[in-house]
ChimeraX commands (.cxc) that place a marker at each C-alpha (Angstrom):
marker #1 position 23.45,4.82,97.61 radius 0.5
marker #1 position 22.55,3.16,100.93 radius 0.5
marker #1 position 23.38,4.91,104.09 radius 0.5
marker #1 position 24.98,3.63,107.68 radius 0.5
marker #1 position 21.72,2.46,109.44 radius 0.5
marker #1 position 23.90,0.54,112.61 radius 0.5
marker #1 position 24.90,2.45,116.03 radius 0.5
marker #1 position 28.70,2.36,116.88 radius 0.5
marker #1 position 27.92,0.09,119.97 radius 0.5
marker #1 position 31.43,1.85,121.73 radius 0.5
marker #1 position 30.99,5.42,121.27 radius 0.5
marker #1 position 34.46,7.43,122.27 radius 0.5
marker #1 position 34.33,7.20,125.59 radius 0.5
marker #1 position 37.45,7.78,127.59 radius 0.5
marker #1 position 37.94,4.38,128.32 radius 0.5
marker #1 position 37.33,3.14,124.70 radius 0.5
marker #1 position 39.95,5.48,123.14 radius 0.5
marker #1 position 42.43,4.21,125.99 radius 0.5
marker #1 position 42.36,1.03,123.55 radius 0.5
marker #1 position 42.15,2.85,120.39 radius 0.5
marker #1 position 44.93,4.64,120.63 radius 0.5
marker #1 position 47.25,1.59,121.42 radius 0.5
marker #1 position 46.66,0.06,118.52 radius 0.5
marker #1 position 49.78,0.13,116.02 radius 0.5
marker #1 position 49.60,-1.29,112.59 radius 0.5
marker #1 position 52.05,-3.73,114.21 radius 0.5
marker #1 position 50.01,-4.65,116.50 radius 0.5
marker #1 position 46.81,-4.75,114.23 radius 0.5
marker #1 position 47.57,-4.76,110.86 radius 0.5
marker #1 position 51.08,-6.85,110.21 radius 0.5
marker #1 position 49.07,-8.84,107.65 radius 0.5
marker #1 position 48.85,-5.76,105.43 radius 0.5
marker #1 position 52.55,-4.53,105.53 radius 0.5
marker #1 position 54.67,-6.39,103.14 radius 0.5
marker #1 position 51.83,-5.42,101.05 radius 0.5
marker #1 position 52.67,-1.49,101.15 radius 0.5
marker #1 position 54.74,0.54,99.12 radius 0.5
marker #1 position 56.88,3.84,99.80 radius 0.5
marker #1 position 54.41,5.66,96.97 radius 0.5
marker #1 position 51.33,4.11,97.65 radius 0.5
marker #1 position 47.54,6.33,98.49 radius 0.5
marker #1 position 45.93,4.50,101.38 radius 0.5
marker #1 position 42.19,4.97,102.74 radius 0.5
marker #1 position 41.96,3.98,106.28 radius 0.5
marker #1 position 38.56,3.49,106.88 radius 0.5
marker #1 position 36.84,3.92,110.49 radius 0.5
marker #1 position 40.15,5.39,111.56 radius 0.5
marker #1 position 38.90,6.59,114.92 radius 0.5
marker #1 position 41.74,8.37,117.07 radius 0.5
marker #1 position 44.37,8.30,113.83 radius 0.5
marker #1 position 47.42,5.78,115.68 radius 0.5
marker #1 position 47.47,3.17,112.51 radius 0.5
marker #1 position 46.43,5.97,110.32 radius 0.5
marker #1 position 49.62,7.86,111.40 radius 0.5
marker #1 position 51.63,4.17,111.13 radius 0.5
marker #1 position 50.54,3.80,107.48 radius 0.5
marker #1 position 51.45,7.43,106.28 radius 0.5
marker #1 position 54.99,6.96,108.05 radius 0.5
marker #1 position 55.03,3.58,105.93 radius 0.5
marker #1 position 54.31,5.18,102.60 radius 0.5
marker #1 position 56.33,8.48,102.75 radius 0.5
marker #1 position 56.11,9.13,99.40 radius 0.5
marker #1 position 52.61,8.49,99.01 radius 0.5
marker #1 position 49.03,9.66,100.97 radius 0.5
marker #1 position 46.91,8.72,103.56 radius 0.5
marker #1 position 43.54,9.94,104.07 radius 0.5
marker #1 position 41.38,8.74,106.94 radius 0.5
marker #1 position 37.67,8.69,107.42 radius 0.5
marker #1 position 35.35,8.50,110.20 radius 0.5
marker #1 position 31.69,8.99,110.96 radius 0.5
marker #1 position 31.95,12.12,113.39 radius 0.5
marker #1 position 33.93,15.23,113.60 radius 0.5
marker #1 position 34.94,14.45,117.14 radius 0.5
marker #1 position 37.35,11.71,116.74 radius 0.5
marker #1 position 38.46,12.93,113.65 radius 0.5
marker #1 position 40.14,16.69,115.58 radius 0.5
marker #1 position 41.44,13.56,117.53 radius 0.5
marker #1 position 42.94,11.84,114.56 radius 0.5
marker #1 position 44.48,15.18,113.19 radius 0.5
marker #1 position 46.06,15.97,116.39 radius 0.5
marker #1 position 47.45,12.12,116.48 radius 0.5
marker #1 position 48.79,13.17,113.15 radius 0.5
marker #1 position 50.66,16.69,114.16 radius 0.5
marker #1 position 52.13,15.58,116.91 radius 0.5
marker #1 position 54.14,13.44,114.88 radius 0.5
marker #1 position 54.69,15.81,112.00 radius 0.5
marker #1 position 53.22,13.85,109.10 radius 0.5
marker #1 position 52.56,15.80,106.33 radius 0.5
marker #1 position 51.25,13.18,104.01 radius 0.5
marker #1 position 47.82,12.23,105.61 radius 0.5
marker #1 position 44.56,14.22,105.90 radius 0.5
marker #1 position 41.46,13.20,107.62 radius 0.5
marker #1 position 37.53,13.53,106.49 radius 0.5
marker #1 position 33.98,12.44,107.65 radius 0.5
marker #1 position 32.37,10.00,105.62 radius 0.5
marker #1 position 30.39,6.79,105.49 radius 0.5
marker #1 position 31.73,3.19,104.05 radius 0.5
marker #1 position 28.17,2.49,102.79 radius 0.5
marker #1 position 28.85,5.63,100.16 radius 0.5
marker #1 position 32.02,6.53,100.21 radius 0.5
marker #1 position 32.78,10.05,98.43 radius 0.5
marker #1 position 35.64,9.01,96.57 radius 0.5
marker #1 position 36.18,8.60,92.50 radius 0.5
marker #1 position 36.49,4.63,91.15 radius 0.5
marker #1 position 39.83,3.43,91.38 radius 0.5
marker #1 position 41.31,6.52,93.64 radius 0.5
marker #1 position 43.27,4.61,96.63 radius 0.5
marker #1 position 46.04,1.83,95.85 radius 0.5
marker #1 position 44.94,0.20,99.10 radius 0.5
marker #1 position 41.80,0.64,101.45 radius 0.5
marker #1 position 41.88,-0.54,105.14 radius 0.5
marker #1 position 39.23,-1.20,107.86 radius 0.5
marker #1 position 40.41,-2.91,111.33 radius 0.5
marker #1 position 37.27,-3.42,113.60 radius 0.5
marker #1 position 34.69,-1.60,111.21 radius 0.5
marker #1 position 32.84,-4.36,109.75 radius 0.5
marker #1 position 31.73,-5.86,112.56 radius 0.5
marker #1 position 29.83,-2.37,113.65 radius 0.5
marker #1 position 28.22,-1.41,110.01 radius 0.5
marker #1 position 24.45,-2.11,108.97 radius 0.5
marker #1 position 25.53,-3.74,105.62 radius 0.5
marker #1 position 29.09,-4.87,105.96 radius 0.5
marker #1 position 28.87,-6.53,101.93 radius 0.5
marker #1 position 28.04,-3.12,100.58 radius 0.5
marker #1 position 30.92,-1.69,102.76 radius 0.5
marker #1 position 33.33,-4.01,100.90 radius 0.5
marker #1 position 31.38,-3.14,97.42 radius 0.5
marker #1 position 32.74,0.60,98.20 radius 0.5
marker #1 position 35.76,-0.50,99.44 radius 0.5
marker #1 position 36.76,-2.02,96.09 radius 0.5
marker #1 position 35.05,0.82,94.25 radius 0.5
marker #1 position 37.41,2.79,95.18 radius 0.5
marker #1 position 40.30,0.51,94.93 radius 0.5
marker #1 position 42.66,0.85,92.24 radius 0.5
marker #1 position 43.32,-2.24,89.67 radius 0.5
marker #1 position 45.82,-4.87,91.40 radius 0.5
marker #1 position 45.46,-2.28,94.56 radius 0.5
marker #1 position 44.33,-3.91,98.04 radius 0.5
marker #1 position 41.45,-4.09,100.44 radius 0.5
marker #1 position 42.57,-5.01,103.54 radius 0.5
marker #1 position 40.02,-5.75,106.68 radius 0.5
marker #1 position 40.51,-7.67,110.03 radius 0.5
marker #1 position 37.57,-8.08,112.58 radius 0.5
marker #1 position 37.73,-9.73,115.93 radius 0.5
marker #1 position 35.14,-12.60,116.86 radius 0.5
marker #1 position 33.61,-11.84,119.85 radius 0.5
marker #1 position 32.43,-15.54,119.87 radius 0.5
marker #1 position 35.88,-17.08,119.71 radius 0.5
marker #1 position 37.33,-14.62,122.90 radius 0.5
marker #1 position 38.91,-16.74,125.82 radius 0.5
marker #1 position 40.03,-16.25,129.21 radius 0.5
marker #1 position 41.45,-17.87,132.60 radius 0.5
marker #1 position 40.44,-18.52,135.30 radius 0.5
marker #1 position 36.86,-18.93,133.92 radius 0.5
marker #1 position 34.39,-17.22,134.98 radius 0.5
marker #1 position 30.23,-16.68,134.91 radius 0.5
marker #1 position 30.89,-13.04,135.26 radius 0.5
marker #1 position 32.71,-12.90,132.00 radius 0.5
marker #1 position 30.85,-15.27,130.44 radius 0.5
marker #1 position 27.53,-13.16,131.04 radius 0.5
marker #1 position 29.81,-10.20,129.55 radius 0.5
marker #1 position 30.19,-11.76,126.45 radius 0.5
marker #1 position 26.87,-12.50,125.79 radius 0.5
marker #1 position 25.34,-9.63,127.08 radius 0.5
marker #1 position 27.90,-7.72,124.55 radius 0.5
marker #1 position 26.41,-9.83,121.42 radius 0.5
marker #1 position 23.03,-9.23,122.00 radius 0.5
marker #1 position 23.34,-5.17,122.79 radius 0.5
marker #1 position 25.99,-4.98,119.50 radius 0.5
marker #1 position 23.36,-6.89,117.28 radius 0.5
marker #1 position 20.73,-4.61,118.51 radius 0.5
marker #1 position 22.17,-1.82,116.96 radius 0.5
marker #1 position 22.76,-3.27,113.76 radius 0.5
marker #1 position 26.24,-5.00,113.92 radius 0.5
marker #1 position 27.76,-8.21,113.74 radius 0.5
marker #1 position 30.49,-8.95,116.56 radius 0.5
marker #1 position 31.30,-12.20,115.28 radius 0.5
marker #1 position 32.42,-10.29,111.90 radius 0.5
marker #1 position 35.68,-12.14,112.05 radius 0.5
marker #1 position 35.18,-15.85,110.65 radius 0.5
marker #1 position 32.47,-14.04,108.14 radius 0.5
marker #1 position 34.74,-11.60,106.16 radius 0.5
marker #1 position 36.19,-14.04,103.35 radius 0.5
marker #1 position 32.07,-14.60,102.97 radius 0.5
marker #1 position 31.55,-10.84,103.01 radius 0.5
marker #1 position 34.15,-10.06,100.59 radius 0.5
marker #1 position 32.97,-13.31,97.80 radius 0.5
marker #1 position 29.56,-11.57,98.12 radius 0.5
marker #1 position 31.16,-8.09,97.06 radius 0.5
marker #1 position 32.29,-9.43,94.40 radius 0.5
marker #1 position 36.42,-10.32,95.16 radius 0.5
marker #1 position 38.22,-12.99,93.72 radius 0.5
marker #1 position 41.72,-13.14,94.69 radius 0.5
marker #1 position 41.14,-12.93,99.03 radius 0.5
marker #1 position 43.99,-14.04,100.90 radius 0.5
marker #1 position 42.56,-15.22,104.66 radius 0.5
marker #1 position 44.84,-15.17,107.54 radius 0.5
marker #1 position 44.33,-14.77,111.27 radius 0.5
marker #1 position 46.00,-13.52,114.39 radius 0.5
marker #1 position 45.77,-12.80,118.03 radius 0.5
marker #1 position 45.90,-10.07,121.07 radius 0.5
marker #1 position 47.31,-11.98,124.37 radius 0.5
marker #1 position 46.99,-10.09,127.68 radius 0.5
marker #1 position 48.19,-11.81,130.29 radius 0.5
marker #1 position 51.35,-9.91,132.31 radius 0.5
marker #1 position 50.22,-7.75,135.03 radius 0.5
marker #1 position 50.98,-4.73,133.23 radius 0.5
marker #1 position 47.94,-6.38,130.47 radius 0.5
marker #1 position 45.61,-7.40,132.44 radius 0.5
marker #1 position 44.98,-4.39,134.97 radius 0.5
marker #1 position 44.88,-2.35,132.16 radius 0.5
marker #1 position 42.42,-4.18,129.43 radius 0.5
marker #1 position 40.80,-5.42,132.60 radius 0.5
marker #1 position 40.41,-1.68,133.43 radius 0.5
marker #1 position 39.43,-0.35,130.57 radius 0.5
marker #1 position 36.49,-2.76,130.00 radius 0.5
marker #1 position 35.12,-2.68,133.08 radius 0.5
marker #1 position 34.92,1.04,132.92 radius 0.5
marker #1 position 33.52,0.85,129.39 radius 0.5
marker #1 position 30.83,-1.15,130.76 radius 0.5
marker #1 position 29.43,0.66,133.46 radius 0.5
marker #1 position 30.43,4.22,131.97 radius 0.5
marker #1 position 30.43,4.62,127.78 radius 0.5
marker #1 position 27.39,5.08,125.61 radius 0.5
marker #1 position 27.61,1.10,125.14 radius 0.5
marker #1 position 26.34,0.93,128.72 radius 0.5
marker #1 position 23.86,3.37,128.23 radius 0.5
marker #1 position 22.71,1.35,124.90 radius 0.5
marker #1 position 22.54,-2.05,127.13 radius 0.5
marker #1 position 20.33,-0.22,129.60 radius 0.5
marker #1 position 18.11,1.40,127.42 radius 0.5
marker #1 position 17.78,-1.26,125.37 radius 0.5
marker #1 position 16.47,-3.12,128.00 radius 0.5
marker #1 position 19.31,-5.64,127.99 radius 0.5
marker #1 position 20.47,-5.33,130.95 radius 0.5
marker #1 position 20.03,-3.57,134.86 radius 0.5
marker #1 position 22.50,-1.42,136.00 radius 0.5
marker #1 position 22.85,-3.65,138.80 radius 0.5
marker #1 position 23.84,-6.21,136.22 radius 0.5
marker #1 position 26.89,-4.04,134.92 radius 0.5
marker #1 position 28.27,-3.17,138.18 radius 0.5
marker #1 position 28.28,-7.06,138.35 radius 0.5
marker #1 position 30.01,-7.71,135.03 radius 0.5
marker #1 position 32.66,-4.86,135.62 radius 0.5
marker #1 position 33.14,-6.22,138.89 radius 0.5
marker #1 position 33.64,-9.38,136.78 radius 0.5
marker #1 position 36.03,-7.61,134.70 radius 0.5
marker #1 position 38.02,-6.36,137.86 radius 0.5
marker #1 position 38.29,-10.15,139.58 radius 0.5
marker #1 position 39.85,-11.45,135.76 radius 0.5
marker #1 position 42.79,-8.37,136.21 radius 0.5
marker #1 position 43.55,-9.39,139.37 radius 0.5
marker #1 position 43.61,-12.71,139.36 radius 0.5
marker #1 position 47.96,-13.76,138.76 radius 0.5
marker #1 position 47.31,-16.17,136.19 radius 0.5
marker #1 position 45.14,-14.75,134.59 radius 0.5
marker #1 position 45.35,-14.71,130.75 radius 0.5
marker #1 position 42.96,-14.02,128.05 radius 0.5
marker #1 position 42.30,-14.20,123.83 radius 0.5
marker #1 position 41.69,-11.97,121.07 radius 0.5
marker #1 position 40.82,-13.83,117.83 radius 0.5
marker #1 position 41.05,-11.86,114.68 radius 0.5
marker #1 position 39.87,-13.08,111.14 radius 0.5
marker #1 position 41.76,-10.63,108.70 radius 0.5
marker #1 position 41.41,-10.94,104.77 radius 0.5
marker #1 position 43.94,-9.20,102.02 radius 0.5
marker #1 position 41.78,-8.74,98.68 radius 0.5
marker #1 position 43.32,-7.89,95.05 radius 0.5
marker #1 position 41.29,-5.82,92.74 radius 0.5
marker link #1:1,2 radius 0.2
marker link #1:2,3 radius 0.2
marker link #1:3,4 radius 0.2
marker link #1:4,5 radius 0.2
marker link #1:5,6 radius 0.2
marker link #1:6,7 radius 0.2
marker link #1:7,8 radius 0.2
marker link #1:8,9 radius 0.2
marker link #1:9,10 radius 0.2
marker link #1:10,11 radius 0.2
marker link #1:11,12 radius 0.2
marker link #1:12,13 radius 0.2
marker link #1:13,14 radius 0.2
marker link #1:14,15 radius 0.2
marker link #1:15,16 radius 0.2
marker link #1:16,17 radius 0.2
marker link #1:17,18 radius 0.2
marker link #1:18,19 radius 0.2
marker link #1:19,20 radius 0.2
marker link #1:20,21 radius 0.2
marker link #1:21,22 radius 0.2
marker link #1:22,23 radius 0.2
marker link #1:23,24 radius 0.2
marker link #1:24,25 radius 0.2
marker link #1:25,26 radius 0.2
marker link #1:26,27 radius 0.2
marker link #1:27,28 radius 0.2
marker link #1:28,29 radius 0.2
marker link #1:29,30 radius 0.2
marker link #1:30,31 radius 0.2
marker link #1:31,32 radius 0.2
marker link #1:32,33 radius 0.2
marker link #1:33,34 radius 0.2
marker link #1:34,35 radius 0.2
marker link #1:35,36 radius 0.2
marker link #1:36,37 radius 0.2
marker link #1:37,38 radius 0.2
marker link #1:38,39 radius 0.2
marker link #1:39,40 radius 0.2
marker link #1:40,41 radius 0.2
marker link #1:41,42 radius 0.2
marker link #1:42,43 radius 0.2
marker link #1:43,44 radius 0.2
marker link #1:44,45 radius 0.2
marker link #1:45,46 radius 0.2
marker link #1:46,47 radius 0.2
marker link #1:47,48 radius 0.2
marker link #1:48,49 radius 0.2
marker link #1:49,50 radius 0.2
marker link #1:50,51 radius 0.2
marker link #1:51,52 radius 0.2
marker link #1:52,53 radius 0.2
marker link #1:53,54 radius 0.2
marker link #1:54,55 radius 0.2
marker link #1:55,56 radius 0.2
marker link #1:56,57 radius 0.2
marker link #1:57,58 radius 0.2
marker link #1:58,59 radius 0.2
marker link #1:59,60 radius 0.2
marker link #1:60,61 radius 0.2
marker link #1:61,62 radius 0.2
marker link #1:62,63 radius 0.2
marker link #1:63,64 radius 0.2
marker link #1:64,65 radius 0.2
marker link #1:65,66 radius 0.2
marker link #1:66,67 radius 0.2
marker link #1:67,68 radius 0.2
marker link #1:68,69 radius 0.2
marker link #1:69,70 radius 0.2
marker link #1:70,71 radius 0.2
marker link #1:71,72 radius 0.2
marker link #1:72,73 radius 0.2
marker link #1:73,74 radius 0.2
marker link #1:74,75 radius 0.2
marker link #1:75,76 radius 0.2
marker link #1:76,77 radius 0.2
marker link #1:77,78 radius 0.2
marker link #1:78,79 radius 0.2
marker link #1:79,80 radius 0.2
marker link #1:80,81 radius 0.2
marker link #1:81,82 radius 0.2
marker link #1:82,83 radius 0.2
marker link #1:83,84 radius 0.2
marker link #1:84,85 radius 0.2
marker link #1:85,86 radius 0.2
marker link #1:86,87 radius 0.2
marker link #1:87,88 radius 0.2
marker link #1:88,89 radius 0.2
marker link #1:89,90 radius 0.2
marker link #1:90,91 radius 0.2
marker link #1:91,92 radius 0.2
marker link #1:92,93 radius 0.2
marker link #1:93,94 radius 0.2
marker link #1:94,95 radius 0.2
marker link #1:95,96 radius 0.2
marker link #1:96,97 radius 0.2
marker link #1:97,98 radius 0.2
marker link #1:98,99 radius 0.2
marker link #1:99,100 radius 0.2
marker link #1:100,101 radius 0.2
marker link #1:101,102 radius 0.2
marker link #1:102,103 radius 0.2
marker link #1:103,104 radius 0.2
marker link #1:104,105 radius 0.2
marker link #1:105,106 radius 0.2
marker link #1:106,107 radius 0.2
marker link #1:107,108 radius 0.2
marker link #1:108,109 radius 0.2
marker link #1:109,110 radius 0.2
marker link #1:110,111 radius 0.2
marker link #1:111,112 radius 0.2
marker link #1:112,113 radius 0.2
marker link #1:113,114 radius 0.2
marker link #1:114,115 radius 0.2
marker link #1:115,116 radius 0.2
marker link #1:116,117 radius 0.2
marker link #1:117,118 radius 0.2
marker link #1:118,119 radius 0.2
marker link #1:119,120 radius 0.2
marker link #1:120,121 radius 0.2
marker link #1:121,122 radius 0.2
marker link #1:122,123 radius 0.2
marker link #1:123,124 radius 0.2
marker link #1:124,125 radius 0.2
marker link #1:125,126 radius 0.2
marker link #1:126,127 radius 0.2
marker link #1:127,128 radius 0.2
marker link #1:128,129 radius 0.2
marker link #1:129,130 radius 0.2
marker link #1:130,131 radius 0.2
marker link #1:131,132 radius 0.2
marker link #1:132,133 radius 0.2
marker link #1:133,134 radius 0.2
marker link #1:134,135 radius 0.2
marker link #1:135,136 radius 0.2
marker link #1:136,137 radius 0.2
marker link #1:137,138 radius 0.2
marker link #1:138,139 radius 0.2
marker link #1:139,140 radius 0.2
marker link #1:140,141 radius 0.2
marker link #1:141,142 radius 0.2
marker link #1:142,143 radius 0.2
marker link #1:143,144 radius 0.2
marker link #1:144,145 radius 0.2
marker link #1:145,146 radius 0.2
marker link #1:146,147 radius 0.2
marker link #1:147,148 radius 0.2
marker link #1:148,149 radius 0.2
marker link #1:149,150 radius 0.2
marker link #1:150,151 radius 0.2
marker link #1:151,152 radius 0.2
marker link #1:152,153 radius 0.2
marker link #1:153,154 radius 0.2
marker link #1:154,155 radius 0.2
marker link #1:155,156 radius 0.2
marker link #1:156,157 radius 0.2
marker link #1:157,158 radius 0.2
marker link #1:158,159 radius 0.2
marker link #1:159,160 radius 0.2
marker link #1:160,161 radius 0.2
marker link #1:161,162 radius 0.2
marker link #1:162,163 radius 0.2
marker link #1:163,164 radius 0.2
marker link #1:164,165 radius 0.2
marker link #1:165,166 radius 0.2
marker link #1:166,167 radius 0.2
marker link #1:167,168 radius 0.2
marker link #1:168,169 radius 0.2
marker link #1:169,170 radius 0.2
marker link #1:170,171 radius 0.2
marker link #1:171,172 radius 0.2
marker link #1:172,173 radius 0.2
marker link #1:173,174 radius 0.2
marker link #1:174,175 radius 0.2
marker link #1:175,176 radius 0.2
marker link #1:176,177 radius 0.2
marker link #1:177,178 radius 0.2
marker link #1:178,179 radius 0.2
marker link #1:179,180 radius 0.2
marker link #1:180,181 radius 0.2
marker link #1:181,182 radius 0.2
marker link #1:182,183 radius 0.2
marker link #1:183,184 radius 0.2
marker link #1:184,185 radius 0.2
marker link #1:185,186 radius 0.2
marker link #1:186,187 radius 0.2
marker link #1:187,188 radius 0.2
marker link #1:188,189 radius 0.2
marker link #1:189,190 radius 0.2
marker link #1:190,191 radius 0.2
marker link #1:191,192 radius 0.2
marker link #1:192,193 radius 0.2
marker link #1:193,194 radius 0.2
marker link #1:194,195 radius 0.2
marker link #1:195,196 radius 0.2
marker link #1:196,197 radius 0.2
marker link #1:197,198 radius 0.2
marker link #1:198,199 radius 0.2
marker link #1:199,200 radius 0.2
marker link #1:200,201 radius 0.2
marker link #1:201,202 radius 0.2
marker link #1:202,203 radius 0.2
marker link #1:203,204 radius 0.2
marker link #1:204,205 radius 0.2
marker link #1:205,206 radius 0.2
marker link #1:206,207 radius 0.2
marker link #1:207,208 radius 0.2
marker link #1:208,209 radius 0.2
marker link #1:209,210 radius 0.2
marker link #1:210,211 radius 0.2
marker link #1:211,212 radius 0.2
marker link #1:212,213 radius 0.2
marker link #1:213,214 radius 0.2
marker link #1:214,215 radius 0.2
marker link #1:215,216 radius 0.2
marker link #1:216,217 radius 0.2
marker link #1:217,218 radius 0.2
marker link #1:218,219 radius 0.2
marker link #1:219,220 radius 0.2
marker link #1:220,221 radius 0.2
marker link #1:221,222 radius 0.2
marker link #1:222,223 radius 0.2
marker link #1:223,224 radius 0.2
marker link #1:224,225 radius 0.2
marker link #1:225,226 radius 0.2
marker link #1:226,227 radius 0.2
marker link #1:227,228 radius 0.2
marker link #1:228,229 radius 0.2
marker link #1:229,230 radius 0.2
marker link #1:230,231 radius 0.2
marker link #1:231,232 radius 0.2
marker link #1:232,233 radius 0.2
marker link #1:233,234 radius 0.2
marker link #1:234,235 radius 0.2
marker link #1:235,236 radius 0.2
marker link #1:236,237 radius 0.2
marker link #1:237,238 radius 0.2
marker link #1:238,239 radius 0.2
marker link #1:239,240 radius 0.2
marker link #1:240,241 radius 0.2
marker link #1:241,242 radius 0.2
marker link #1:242,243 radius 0.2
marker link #1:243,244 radius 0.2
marker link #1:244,245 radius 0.2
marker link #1:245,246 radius 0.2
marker link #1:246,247 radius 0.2
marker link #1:247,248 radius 0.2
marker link #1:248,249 radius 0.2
marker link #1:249,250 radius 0.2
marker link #1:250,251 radius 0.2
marker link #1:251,252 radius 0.2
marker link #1:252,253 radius 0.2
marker link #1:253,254 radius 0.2
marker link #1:254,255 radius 0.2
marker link #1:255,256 radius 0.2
marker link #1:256,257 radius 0.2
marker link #1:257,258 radius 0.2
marker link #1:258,259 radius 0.2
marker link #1:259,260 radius 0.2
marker link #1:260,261 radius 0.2
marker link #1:261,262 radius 0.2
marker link #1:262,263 radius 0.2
marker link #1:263,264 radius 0.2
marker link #1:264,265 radius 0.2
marker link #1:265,266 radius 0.2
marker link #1:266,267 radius 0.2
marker link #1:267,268 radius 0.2
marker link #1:268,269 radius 0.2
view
């Protein structure tokens, strides 16, 4: 069974898991929720710091949750997520979507959010995905599309963010326009019945923008992602310092406002 061949462009740097762990499955999977059931087993895949992990087991309390991620790291992370809010119902493993190490037909529904756009073969991802889907069960994925992102006031700074993003994400083997390509992804894995939808993050009050702006520009000149665009050759460090900088002016800026597009897609088995 293939293996994962990309490199997580993001690593778990400090500021990275400052986003992470704001993420809800209100805030990042609503598409998926009328979908769940009190008794249902979920597999949250690339569940990272465990905050929609620990949404989903509170939204299926007589059911199961069982998270997976690629390193043992985030996944203490996830389990502490997970005891501080006393949930019983949800355990946590290391594994790969390429192979998962489940049985056919285990989970009643298996969600990704922001996974396909950092795997090697995103197609054989959703092959496993449905593998281990149940009959009439779910697989539920939404990606962002770095291509479709937006902000005010414009700005070359950001602009050379963006693209300097793409290339160092493709480098290592992903896709960060994944989201306008998943209802393609999943027809080539073989689903039928896909149901495409799409939403957005806004940031835009005060409160938003210093801290996305924050976050990013520290992610830039400080996570393994800014080691990756250096040693790739990519970019200069001179040239981060310029795009966090870039990243600073958008936070500050009072009207400023920027746009999140997410492609999501809700496949029956």
């Amino acid at each position: 069974m293939p293996k994962e061949t990309a490199v997580y462009t993001h690593g778990h740097h400090e500021s990275v898991l400052r986003a992470h762990t704001w993420r809800t499955a209100a805030n990042s999977a609503a598409y998926l929720l009328g979908s769940l059931r009190p008794h249902m087993r979920v597999l949250d895949v690339g569940c990272g710091p465990g905050t929609i992990t620990a949404d989903l087991a509170e939204l299926v309390p007589d059911g199961h949750v069982t998270g997976i991620d690629s390193t043992e790291d985030i996944l203490a992370k996830a389990r502490a997520t997970a005891a501080e809010r006393g949930l019983a119902n949800v355990d946590f493993v290391a594994g790969d979507v390429h192979a998962l190490d489940h049985p056919d037909d285990t989970f009643c529904v298996v969600h990704a959010h922001q996974v396909l756009q950092h795997v090697g073969d995103p197609v054989q991802a959703l092959r496993e995905m449905r593998r281990v889907c149940k009959p009439g069960g779910y697989v539920a994925v939404r990606d962002a599309d770095y291509s479709a992102m937006t902000w005010y006031p414009r700005s070359p700074g950001m602009d050379a963010w963006r693209d300097l993003y793409r290339r160092v994400a493709r480098a290592n083997g992903g896709e960060p326009d994944a989201g306008p390509r998943l209802k393609s992804w999943a027809m080539a894995a073989g689903f039928t019945d896909i149901t495409t939808t799409a939403s957005t993050w806004c940031f835009s009050s005060e409160e938003e923008r210093a801290w996305w702006s924050a976050l990013w520009a520290d992610r830039t000149t400080a996570s393994s992602y800014a080691g990756r665009a250096v040693g790739g050759g990519h970019a200069t460090r001179a040239d981060l310092e310029s795009v966090a900088a870039a990243w600073r002016a958008w936070g500050a800026a009072p009207d400023g406002w920027l746009g999140i597009l997410h492609g999501e897609i809700l496949c029956r088995k």
